[in-house]
C-alpha positions in Angstrom: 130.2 51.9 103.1 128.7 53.6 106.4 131.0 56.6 105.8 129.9 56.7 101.8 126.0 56.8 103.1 126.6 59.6 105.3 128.7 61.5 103.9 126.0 61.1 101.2 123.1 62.1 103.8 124.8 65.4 104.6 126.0 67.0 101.2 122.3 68.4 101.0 122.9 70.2 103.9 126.0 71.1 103.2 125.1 72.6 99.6 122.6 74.1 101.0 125.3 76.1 103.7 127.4 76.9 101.1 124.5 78.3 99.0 123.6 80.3 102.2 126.8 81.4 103.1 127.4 82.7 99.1 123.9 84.6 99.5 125.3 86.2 102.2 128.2 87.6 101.0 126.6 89.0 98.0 123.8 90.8 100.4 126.7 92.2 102.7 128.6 93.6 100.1 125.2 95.4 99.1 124.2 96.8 102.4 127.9 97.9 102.9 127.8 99.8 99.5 123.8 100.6 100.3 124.8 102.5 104.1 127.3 104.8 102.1 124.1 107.0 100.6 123.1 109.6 101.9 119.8 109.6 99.9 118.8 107.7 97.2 116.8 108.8 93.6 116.3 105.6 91.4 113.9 105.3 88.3 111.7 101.5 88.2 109.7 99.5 86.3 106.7 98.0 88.3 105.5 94.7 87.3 101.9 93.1 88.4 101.7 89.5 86.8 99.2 86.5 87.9 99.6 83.6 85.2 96.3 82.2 86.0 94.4 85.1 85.4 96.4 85.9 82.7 97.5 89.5 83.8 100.4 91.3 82.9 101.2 95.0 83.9 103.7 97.2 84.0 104.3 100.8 85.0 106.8 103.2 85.6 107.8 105.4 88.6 110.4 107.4 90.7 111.1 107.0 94.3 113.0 109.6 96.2 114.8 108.3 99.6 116.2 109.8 102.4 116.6 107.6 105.7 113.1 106.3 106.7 111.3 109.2 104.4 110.6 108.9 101.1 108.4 109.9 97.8 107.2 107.5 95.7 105.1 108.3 92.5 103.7 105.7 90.3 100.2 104.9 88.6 99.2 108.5 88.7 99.2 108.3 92.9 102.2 110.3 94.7 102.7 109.0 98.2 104.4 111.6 100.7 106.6 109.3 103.8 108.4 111.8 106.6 109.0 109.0 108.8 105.6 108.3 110.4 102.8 109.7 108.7 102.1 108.8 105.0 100.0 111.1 102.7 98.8 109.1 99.4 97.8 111.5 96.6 95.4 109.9 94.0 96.2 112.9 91.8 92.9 112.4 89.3 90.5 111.9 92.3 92.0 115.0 93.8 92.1 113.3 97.1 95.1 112.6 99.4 94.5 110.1 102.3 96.8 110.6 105.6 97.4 107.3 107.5 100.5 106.4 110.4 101.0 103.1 108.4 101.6 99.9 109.9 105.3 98.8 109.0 104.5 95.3 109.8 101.8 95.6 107.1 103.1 94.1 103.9 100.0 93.1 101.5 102.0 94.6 98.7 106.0 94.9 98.4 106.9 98.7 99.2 108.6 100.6 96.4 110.7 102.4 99.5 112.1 98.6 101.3 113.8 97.6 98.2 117.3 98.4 98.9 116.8 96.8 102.6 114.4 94.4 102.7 116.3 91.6 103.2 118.2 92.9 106.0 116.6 91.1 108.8 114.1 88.7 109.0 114.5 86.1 106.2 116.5 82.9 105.3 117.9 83.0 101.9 119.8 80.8 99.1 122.2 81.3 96.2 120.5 80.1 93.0 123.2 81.2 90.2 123.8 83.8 88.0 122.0 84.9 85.1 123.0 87.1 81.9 120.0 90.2 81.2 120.6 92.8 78.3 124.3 91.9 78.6 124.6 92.4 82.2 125.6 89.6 84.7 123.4 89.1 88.1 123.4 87.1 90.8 120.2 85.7 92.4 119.3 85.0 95.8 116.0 83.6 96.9 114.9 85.2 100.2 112.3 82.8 102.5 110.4 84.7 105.1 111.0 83.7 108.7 107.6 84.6 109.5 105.7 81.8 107.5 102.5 84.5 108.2 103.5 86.9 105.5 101.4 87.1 102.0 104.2 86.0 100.0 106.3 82.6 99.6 109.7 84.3 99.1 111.3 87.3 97.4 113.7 86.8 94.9 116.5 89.3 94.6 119.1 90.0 91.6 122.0 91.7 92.0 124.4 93.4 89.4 127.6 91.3 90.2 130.1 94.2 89.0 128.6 96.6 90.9 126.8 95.0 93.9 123.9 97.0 92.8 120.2 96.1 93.1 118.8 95.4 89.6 115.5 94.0 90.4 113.4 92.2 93.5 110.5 89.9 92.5 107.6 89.3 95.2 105.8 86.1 94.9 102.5 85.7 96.1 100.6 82.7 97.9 97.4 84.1 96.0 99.1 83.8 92.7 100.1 87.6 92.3 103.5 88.5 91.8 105.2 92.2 92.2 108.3 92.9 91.0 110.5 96.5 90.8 113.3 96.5 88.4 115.3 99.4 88.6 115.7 101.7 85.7 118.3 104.3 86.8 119.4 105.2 90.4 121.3 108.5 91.6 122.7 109.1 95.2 123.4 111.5 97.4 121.9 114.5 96.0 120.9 117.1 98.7 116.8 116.6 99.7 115.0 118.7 101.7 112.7 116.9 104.2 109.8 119.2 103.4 109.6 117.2 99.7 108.5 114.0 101.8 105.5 115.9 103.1 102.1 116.3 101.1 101.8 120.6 101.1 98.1 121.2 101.7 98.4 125.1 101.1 99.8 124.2 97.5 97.0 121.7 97.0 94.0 123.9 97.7 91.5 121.7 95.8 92.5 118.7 96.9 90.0 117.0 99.3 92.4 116.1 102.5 90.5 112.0 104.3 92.7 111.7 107.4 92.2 108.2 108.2 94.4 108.1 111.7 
């Protein structure tokens, strides 16, 4: 009977290994397949819902990667990354501002950390596959370590064929979720690293706020 009750006691945590070991896997298999490109070009959908206040948005952009640079343009802004400095382009305002952003800053989930955010720094869980538009993902739930950040957890599907990243869903703690789905993705194609920097003598008229 002792034996029964423990074994009882410890198949939570023993689920709960297996679930982690699964998730794990699955993410490995993407990073593996992820390091193998050179660059990336990918077309997304990106969500802003809060159920409370009964908002619902959605937009679409393109995000050019290439290492730690990237360009990313979505709701009429183009933000410029080579690395270190970031130039945000708010096309209609005519008005780019130039900051050296904080990585560690994460108010909102970064268009650019998609295919690597859950590298380092989270604990995570298999929670079962699911069947969209006919195609088969898995989905993991990753937990942040650091209890500080402005979300609860990130939740991650992955196409199960191809170990690709369909979509990763932010959840809030102030009731605002994020989510990118990805549309269409290309890899390495050849990109220059002067396309990841805002060209002020091709911009003439646009007013240059260099915040650093």
């Amino acid at each position: 009977m002792k034996k029964l009750l423990f074994i009882l006691a410890i198949l939570p945590t023993l689920v709960m290994a297996q679930d982690a070991e699964k998730a794990k896997g699955i993410l490995d298999k993407v990073t593996n397949k992820t390091k193998t490109y050179t660059t990336i070009q990918a077309d997304f959908s990106f969500g802003m819902e809060n159920k409370q206040e009964e908002i619902s948005e959605e937009y679409d952009g393109i995000i050019f990667i290439k290492g730690e640079k990237y360009k990313a343009s979505l709701m009429d802004v183009d933000s410029y990354f080579d690395g270190k400095t970031l130039w945000t382009h708010m096309i209609d305002a005519e008005e780019v501002n130039v900051d050296e952003p904080d990585p560690e800053d994460e108010e909102t989930l970064n268009p650019a950390t998609i295919f690597t955010i859950y590298q380092s720094g989270f604990k995570f869980a298999y929670k079962g596959e699911e069947t969209i538009d006919g195609v088969t993902v898995e989905v993991i739930d990753l937990y942040p370590e650091n209890r500080d950040k402005p979300y609860s957890r990130i939740k991650l599907k992955v196409i199960k064929e191809s170990n690709d990243i369909y979509s990763i869903e932010q959840v809030g703690k102030d009731g605002n979720n994020y989510t990118i789905t990805i549309k269409n993705m290309n890899t390495n194609n050849t990109m220059e690293d002067a396309m990841f920097v805002f060209d002020t003598n091709a911009n003439p008229d646009v007013d240059v706020i260099d915040m650093r």
